[in-house]
N, C-alpha and C positions, 0 to 999 in steps of 0.2 A: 304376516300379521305383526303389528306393533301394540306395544304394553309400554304403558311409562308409571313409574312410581315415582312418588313426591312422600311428603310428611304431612302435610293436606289430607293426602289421597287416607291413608293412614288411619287420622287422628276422625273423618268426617263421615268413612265407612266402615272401616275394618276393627278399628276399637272396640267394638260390641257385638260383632260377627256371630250369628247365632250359628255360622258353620263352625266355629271353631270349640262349643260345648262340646267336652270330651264324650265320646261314644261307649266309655269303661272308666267312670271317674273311682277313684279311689276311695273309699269310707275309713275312715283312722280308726273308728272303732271294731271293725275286722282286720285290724293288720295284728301282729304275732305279738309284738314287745309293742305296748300300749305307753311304757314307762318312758321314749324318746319322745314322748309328746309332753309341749312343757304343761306343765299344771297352774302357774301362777300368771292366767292370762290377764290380770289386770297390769303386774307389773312391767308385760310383753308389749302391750298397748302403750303404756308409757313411757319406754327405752323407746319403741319407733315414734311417738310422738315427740321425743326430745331429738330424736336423730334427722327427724326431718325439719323440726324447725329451724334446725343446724344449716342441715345441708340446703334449704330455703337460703338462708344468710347469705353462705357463699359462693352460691348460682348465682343467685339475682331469678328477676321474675319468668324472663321469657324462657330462657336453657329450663329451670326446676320444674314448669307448668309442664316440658315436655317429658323430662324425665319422673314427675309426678303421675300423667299419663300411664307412660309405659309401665313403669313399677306397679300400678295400680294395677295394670293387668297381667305383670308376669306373677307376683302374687294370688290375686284371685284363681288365676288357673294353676299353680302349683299347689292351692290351696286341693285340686280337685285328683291333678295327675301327678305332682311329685313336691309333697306332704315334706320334705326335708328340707326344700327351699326357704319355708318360715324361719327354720332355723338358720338357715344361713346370711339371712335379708340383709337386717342390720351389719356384718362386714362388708358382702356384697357392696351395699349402698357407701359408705364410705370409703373401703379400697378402691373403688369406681372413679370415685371425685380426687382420690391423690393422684391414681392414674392420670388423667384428666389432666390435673397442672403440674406435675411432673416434668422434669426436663433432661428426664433418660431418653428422650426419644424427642423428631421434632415433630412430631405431632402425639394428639393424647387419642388417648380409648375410651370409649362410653358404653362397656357392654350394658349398662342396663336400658339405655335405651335401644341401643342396634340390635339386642336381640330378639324385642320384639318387633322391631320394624323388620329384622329378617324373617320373623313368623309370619306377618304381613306380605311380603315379595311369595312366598314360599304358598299362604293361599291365595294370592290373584295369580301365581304362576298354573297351579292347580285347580283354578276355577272355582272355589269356593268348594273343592268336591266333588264338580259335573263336569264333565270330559269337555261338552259343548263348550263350556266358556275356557276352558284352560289354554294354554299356548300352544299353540299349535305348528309343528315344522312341514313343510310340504304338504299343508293340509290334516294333518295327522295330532289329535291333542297329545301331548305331551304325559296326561297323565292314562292315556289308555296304553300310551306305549310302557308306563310302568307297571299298568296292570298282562298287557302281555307277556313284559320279561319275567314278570314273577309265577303267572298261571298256568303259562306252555311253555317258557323258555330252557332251554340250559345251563347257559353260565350262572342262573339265579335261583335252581334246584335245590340247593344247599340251604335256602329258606323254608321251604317244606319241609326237608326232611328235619331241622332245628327243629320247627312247632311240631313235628310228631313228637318230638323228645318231650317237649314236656304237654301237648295233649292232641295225645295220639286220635283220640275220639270228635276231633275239630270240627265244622262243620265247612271252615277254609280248607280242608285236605281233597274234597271231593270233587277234584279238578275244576275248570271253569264256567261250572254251573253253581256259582257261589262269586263270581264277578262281583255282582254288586256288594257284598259284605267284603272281600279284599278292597275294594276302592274307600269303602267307608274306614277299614283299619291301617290302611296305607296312607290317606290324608291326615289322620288325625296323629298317626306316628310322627310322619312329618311336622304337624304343628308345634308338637309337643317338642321333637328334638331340636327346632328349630330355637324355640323360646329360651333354651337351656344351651345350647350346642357351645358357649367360649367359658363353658363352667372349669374347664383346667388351667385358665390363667394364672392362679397364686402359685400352683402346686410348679409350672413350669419357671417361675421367677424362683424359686425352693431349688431349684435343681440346676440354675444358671450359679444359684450361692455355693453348692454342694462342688459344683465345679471349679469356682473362683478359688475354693478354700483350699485345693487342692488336697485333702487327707481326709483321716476314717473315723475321724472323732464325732460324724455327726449321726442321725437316725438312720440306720441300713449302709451308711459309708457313703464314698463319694465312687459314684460310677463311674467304670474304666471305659473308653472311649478311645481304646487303641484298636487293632483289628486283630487282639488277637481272642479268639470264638470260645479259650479255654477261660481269657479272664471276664467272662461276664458275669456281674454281679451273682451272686447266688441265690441273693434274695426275686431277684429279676425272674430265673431259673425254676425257684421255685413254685413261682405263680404261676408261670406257663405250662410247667410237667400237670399241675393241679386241675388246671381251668383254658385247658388248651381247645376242645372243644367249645368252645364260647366262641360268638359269630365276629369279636374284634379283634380274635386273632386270624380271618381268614383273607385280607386284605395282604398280609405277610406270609402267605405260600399262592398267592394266585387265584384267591375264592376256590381252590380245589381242582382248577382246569389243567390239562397237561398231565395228569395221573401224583399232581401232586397233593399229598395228605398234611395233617397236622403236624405228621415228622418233619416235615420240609419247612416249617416254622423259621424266617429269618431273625432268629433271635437275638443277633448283633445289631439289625435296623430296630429292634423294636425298644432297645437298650436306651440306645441313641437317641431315640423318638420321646423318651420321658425326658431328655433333657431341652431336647431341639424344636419340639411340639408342646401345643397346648393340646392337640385334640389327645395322644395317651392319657396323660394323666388325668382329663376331662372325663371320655370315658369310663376307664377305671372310679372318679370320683361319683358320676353318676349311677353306674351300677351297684357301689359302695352303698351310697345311698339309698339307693331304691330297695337293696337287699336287706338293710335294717328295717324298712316299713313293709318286708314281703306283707301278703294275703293269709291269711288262715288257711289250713286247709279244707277242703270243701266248699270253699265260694268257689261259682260255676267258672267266673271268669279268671282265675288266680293264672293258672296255664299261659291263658291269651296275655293278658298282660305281662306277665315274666317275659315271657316272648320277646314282645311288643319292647318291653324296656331292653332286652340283649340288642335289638336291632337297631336302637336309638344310640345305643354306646357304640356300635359299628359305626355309625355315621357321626356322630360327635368326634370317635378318633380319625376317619377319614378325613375330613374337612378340611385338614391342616396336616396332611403327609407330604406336603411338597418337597422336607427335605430329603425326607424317608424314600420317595419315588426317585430323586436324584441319586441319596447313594448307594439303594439296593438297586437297583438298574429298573428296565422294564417290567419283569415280571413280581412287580412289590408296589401296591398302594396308589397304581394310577386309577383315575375315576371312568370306568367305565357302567355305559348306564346298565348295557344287556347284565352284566354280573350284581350292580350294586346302586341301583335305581333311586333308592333312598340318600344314599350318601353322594351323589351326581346332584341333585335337587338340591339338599342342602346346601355343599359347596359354590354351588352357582350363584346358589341366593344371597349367600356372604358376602360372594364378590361383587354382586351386585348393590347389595347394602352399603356402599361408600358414599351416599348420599346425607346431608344434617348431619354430619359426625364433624362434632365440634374439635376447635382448636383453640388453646386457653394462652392468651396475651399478659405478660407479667410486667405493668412497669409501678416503679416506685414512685412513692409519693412523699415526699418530702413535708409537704405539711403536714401530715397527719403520721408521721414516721413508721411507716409503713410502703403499701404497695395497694393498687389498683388491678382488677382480674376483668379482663373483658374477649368474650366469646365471637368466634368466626365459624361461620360456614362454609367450605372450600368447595361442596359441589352441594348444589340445591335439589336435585332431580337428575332421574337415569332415565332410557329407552331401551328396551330391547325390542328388536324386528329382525326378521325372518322373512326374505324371500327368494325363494326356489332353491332352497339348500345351503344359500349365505345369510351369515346374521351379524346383524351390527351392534352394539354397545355403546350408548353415548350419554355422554355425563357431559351434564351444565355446570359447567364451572364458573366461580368468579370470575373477571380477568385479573385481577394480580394475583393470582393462583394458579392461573393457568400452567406458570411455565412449568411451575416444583411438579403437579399431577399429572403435565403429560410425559414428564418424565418416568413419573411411578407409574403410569399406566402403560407404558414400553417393557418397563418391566415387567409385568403383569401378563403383557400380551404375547412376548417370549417362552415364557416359564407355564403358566397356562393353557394357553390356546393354540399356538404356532406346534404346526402339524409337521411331523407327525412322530414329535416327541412330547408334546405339550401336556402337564398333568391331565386335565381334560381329553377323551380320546370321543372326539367331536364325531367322526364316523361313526361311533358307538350310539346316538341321538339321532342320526339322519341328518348331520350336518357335514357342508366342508369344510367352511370356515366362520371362524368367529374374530371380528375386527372391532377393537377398542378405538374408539374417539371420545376428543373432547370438544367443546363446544363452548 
């Protein structure tokens, strides 16, 4: 089976996707503390109207129209499932564009448009919902094999018994004669963490600073980063003895397989992980979030949702444990699907999202004593296919781009997919192998 995604494909189907109206939208005015919602919505509207007319400025037309797009509908829908993102829009939207022509890195970030185009990869990868159209390996869609691991499996038990913790009385608890209501809260999960998933970017620049400074003068001190297990932060310490039970610490003792518990908590990789990751600190920011707009008690669906949002911060800090997986060894943070099927999908779709992610060109202009900003696309379009147990990955690159990307995608191909150390644990899917090309 082959799937190809473009920005096209995107912008001409997927943009309005009535599969992706949330199944459990949110209502602000049942959440607990009503007072984090701003009150002076005219002046709201016109802070993002001066920010966009900004950030219009210095886009230019074609990059803004797409980032225009996307915003418009990470927005709307955060407006339905996570009510906190208004308030964070306006940074978001302009840390994004320094990102962007920055030149800490040689290429820039555009999470606000990548994130929804990874929502996008994440529901054609999933069929919009229906197993029929999703991807399928050996014949097999992709996404009934996540409704297996999670309804009869093993390694992925550990999400039942979460939702009984917080509702016991579920109608999802009554083994797999309740199929079709897992597939409807498994897709929509995924949409959602999909749209949100590289939301710890600032906080892991925060903790590259905390490291640079080398000392304890700043908020919570500068994390020790030596090995020894006694100096881990305390504050660190503290969160975990607290909130150890929470489904994004279970990536860091093995999802519970091998008789190991909570105790077995690697809380040296997980230290580490606030500085070396975005997905920690992501997590923790989302559940942050979402815990200031809990539900009232006594709306029906308060339980499923809380839920639903632990398992999103599971896979938001998953996504980006590669180094976590390299220094805690095997049994720490690689992506297997049977154990963690949501954070398998996400990750994938990231990787797969390297397509219209722009690159910002800086030259000066002398007449106008200044500088000139002009934007590149380094790959246009991806494929993924699938057949009889091998799959390929191929990205259309420019050609004077080719050489820098197929460099980075060697990298990629070592560190991810190359068996059978690769963060990906591809037999875990019904794959053998996964081959990056460019084109």
């Amino acid at each position: 089976m082959k799937m190809e995604f473009t920005y096209d494909d995107f912008a001409n189907h997927y943009a309005d996707d009535p599969s992706w109206l949330p199944l459990m939208p949110l209502e602000p005015w049942k959440c607990v503390d009503q007072s984090k919602f701003p009150s002076d919505a005219e002046t709201i509207d016109l802070n993002i109207r001066k920010t966009m007319d900004a950030l219009e400025k210095r886009m230019g037309g074609e990059y803004y129209s797409k980032f225009r797009r996307a915003q418009a509908l990470s927005q709307g829908y955060g407006q339905k499932v996570f009510p906190a993102y208004g308030l964070l829009f306006l940074d978001v939207a302009c840390e994004d564009w320094l990102s962007l022509v920055d030149f800490h890195k040689g290429f820039g970030r555009d999470h606000s448009v990548h994130q929804p185009l990874t929502a996008y990869i994440v529901s054609k990868l999933l069929g919009g919902g229906v197993p029929e159209k999703a991807f399928q390996i050996s014949g097999v869609s992709i996404l009934n094999k996540a409704l297996d691991a999670i309804t009869t499996g093993v390694d992925a038990k550990y999400l039942l018994d979460r939702l009984q913790h917080y509702d016991a009385g579920s109608p999802l608890l009554q083994g797999n004669s309740n199929r079709e209501l897992w597939k409807q809260v498994f897709y929509q999960t995924a949409i959602i963490t999909a749209m949100y998933h590289d939301l710890g970017y600032p906080w892991q620049f925060i903790e590259r600073m905390h490291d640079f400074l080398k000392d304890d003068i700043l908020l919570c001190g500068r994390l020790n980063l030596d090995d020894d297990p006694a100096r881990i932060n305390p504050v660190v310490n503290k969160y975990i003895d607290e909130h150890q039970e929470q489904l994004m610490f279970r990536p860091f003792y093995d999802y519970g397989r091998g008789g190991l518990t909570s105790a077995n908590i690697n809380r040296k990789v997980f230290e580490e992980s606030l500085h070396s990751s975005h997905g920690v600190p992501g997590a923790l920011a989302y559940w942050a979030y979402n815990n200031a707009f809990r539900l009232a008690d006594g709306i029906s669906t308060a339980g499923l949702i809380a839920f639903c949002q632990e398992w999103s911060s599971m896979a938001i800090l998953n996504h980006d444990m590669l180094k976590a997986y390299k220094r805690g060894g095997s049994g720490y943070a690689r992506l297997d699907f049977n154990a963690d099927p949501l954070s398998f999908i996400i990750a994938l779709a990231d990787t797969l999202e390297d397509f219209n992610r722009p690159n910002a060109t800086i030259k000066a202009d002398d007449s106008i004593n200044g500088c000139g900003i002009a934007y590149s696309f380094p790959s246009l379009s991806v494929e993924l296919e699938e057949t009889g147990g091998d799959a390929e990955l191929r990205y259309q690159i420019v050609p004077e781009q080719k050489e820098t990307q197929e460099k980075h995608k060697s990298d990629d191909q070592r560190d991810l997919f190359n068996q059978p150390n690769g963060y990906f644990s591809l037999p875990s899917i019904g794959l053998r192998s996964l081959t990056i090309k460019c084109k």
